[in-house]
C-alpha positions, 0 to 999 in steps of 0.5 A: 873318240869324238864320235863315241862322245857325241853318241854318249852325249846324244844317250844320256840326254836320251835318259834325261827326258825319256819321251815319246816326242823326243824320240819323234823329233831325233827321228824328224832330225836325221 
């Protein structure tokens, strides 16, 4: 259940700031 926490989490920021340079850095980041 903590996963699917996280991965809503980490979704809903998506939404938030939709941005080239954000999805850049979460690909930087894994």
């Amino acid at each position: 259940m903590l996963l699917i926490d996280v991965f809503e989490n980490a979704l809903l920021k998506k939404l938030r700031f939709k941005s080239k340079i954000d999805w850049i850095a979460l690909f930087m980041a894994l």
